[in-house]
Phi, psi and omega in degrees: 000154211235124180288162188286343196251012174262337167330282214291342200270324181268303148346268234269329160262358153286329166293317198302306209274340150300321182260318159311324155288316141348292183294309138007270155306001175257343174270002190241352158286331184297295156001270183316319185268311160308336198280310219265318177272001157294319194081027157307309188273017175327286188300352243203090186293301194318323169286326144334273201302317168296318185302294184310285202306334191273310199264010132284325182275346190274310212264324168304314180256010145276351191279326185288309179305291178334281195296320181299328197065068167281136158327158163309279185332301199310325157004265192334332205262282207317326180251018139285329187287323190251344217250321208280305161004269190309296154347300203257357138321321181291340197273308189268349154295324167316306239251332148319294179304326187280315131352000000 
């Protein structure tokens, strides 16, 4: 049987391992928000079309984390799979480009 302070102890690292998945997704939107007012990816159809697709499977399936009450863990999967893709393409057309 599980005590109330092995609770509240597990509760408090799973808020910890969320505002860190957070922080995350806020650095890698930051990412993403320079990739988009540089405009590097104007021209670069093929980064569109990766972007629409990622970030629509993003807005589905976090809509699904929320309402269903999905684990925690899942996060992590949803934003290695839908959040990085995009980000870090914008990262290597900068770094092309710039070059």
């Amino acid at each position: 049987m599980y005590t109330h302070s092995h609770i509240r102890t597990v509760l408090i690292f799973l808020c910890h391992r969320l505002v860190v998945a957070l922080a995350v997704t806020l650095g890698l939107f930051a990412i993403e928000l320079a990739g988009f007012f540089s405009g590097v990816s104007m021209f670069n159809s093929s980064q569109g079309l990766l972007s629409t697709g990622v970030h629509a499977s993003a807005s589905v399936a976090l809509l699904f984390f929320l309402f269903e009450q999905w684990e925690c863990d899942i996060y992590w999967w949803i934003l290695a799979i839908c959040s990085t893709s995009s980000p870090l393409q914008r990262l290597r057309l900068l770094v092309f480009l710039c070059v």
